[in-house]
C-alpha positions, 0 to 999 in steps of 0.5 A, spaced: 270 907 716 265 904 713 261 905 720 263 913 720 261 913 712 253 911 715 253 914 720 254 921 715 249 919 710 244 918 715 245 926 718 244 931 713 246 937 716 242 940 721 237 935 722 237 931 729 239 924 729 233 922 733 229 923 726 232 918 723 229 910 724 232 907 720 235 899 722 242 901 718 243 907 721 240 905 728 245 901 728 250 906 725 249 911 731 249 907 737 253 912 743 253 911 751 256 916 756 258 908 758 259 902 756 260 895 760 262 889 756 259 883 760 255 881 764 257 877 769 258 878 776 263 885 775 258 887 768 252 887 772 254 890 778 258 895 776 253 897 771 248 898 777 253 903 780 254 907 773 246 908 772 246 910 779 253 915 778 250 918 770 243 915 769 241 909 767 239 912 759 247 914 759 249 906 760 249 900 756 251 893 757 253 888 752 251 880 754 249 875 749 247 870 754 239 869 757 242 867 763 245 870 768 249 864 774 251 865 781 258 860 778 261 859 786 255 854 788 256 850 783 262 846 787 257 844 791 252 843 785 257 838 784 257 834 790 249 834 790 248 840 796 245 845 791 241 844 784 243 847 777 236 850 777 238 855 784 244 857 780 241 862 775 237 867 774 235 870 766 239 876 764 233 880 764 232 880 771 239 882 773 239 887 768 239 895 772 232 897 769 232 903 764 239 901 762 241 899 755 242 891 754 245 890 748 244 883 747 249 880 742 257 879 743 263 883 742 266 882 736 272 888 737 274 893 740 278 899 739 280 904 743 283 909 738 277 910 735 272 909 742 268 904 739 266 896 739 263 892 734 258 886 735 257 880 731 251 882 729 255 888 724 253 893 729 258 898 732 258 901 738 260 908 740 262 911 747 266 916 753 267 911 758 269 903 757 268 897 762 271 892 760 268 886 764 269 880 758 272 874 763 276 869 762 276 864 757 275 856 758 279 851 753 276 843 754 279 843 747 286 843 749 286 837 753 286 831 748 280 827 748 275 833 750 270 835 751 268 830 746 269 826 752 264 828 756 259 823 753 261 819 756 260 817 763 264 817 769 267 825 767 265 831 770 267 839 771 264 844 776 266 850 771 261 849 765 254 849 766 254 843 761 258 839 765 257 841 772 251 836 773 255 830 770 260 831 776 254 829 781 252 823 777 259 821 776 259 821 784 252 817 785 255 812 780 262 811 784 262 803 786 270 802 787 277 805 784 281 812 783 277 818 783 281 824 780 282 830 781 285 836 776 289 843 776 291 845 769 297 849 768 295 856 767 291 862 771 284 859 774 278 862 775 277 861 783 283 856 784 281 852 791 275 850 787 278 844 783 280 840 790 273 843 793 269 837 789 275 833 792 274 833 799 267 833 798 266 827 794 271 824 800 265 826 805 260 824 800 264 816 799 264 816 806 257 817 808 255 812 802 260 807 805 264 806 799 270 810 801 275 804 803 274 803 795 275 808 793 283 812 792 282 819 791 287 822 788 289 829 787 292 831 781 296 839 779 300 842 776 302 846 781 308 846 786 304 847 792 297 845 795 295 852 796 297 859 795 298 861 802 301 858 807 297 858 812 291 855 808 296 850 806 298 848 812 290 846 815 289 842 808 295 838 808 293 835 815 285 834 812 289 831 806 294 826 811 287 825 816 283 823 810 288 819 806 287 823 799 293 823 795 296 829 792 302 828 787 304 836 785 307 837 778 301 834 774 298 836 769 293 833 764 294 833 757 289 827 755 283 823 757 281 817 753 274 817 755 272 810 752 278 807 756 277 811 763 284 813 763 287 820 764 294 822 762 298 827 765 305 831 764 309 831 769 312 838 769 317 836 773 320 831 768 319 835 760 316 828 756 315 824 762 307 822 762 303 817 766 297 814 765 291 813 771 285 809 771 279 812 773 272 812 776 270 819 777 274 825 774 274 831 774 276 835 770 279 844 771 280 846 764 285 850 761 283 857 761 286 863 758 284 872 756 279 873 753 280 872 745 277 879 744 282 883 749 287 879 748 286 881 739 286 888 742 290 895 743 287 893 750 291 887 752 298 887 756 303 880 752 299 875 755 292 877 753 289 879 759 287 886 760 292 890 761 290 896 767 293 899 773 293 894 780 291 900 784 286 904 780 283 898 775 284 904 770 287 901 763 295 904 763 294 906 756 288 908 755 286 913 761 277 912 759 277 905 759 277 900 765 276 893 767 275 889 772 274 881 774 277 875 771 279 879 765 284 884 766 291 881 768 291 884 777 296 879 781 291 877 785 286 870 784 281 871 780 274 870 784 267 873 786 270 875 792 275 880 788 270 883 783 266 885 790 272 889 792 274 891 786 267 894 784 267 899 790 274 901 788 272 902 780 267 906 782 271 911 786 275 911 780 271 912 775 268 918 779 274 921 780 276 921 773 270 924 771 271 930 775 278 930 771 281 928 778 286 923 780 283 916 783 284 917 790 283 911 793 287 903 792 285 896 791 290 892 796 288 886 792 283 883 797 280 876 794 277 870 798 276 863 797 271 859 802 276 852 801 269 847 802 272 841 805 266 838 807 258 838 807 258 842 813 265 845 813 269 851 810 277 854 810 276 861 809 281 863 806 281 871 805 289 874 803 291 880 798 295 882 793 302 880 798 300 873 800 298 875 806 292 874 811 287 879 810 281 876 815 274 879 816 273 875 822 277 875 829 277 867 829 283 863 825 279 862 819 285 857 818 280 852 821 274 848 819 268 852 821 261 851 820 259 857 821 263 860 815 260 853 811 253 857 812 256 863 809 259 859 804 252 854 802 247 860 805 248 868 805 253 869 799 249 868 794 243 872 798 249 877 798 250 876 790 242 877 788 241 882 793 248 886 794 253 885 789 250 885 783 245 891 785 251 896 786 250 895 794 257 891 796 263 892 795 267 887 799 267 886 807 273 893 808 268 896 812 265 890 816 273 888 817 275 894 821 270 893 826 271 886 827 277 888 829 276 894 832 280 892 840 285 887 836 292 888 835 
């Protein structure tokens, strides 16, 4: 209300805005045909398509961060197949040029009244919202960290503080257990946590230490991957490679000081169990966004909530999301984003036109499973579980191709085609791939 009093006092009637300079009122009279939170993967590329759809002077992008990450390599800049340094690019050079970037944090939204509020005081009005706010970290809900960190010996590959402390970890390995961790809760890109694993086996074995090494894989699901089909291939490399997997496990505690991390078994409520350790890494819990899930946005669980096909809000019928953020059944990864940034695309259009969205997302995700320094699964499925392969090969297999792919094109595809607006997943490229096949 206070926003709305401003926003009054500084329009005397019959006299245009644009007149007016001051910071107060500037701040007061913010307004954009469309507004995207975020700018990470989906953010940057959805607002790319928006300035193409509606002109970039219409759309804005609200993203406190200077630097913009490519966050898939970091599995690898974690085993020392990539540095941190080749990961990012300042926000300001993927930023669409002649679009609005807002740089502050989102504060609060409220979709009754179209607004959003930073944290610099500022409000923010619009006609159209994309939500694209990602998921949230929680170190904090492990005892221990992420004080822990501190110390040696621990790394994660899902911070850009911590990614590097994985790979020092690695190179200071000389014998003992080298454990691996899956959290109880919604992960961003779920294969990336045994990644690192099968990555250190290979870089252990290449340095001559694996025969002191116990490599040990810790989650708290009950199944090594998802999908059957992928899990099948990494429970034979897990059986051939000597990698011990204990299912049901998670982690509630490291005593960094001691090397030691303490696990739940889910299995068994109160049941704990103490490991010693050389290297660990750890995946952190994660959650909604805190600013969705205060919101009218989110569904009981925090995530936001919006129609599966569509990516369009269920109750608000000018908002939408896309990405980590938003509660889709499918993983959360930049495969998704891809496809769903095609899918959101088309649906905006449509219901600019007072149409409705024709056209369905069918969940398409993918997760290039690395599982050597030259080696990848690529697993590729939908919202039902199923296979959704690109390739006419079985991509349950080991392949140094789909390694190059994984190491090589994909963040070429990411800089020059995600985040441009450009590609919207491989739906096009799959049908000619298969084109002859049954």
């Amino acid at each position: 209300m206070a926003a709305l009093r401003r926003l009054r006092q500084c329009r005397p009637s019959g006299i245009a805005m644009s007149h007016f300079h001051t910071s107060s009122c500037a701040s007061a009279r913010q307004h954009y045909k469309m507004l995207v939170l975020g700018g990470g993967s989906g953010g940057i590329s959805m607002s790319a398509r928006m300035k193409r759809m509606m002109g970039a002077e219409n759309v804005a992008v609200v993203e406190p961060s200077e630097m913009h990450y490519y966050q898939p390599i970091w599995t690898l800049v974690g085993a020392g197949a990539k540095t941190l340094t080749s990961s990012g690019r300042s926000t300001a050079s993927v930023m669409p040029s002649g679009v609005k970037w807002v740089k502050s944090k989102v504060q609060e939204i409220n979709p009754n009244t179209n607004t959003v509020r930073t944290d610099d005081g500022s409000e923010i009005s619009y006609e159209y919202l994309i939500v694209a706010l990602g998921l949230q970290l929680h170190y904090e809900k492990i005892k221990g960290l992420p004080e822990g960190f501190e110390q040696p010996k621990i790394g994660s590959n899902y911070s850009v503080q911590t990614v590097d402390k994985t790979w020092k970890a690695l190179q200071d390995f000389k014998e003992g257990n080298a454990v691996f961790t899956f959290p109880n809760t919604p992960v961003k890109c779920a294969g990336a946590p045994q990644k690192i694993m099968y990555l250190t086996d290979a870089f252990l074995r290449k340095t001559g230490k694996r025969d002191k090494a116990n490599i040990i894989f810790n989650t708290s699901l009950p199944v090594l991957f998802g999908i059957k089909k992928y899990a099948d291939s990494l429970w034979d490399i897990v059986k051939q490679r000597d990698l011990q997997v204990n299912l049901r496990q998670n982690l509630i505690e490291v005593r960094a000081d001691k090397q030691e991390a303490v696990f739940e078994n889910l299995d068994k409520p109160g049941e704990t169990n103490v490991i010693e350790y050389e290297m660990l890494h750890v995946t952190p819990p994660m959650g909604p966004n805190l600013v969705v899930k205060g919101s009218q946005l989110a569904d009981e669980a925090g995530w936001l909530d919006v129609n599966k096909d569509n990516l369009q809000h269920k109750r608000y019928p000018n908002v939408f999301g896309i990405g980590d953020c938003t509660n889709l059944p499918t993983a959360k990864t930049g495969a998704a984003v891809a496809a769903q940034t095609a899918i959101l695309n088309r649906s905006i259009s449509k219901v600019m036109k007072n149409e409705k969205p024709d056209r369905t997302y069918d969940g398409y995700t993918s997760c290039p499973l690395v599982t050597s320094y030259n080696t990848v699964i690529l697993a590729e499925f939908d919202y039902s579980g199923q296979p959704l392969e690109t390739f006419p090969v079985n991509q349950a297999k080991e392949s140094r191709i789909m390694y190059h792919m994984k190491a090589d094109v994909m963040p070429h595809l990411y800089w020059h085609g995600l985040l441009r607006g450009l590609w919207g997943g491989p739906a096009p490229y799959r049908k000619l791939m298969h084109l002859g096949m049954k």
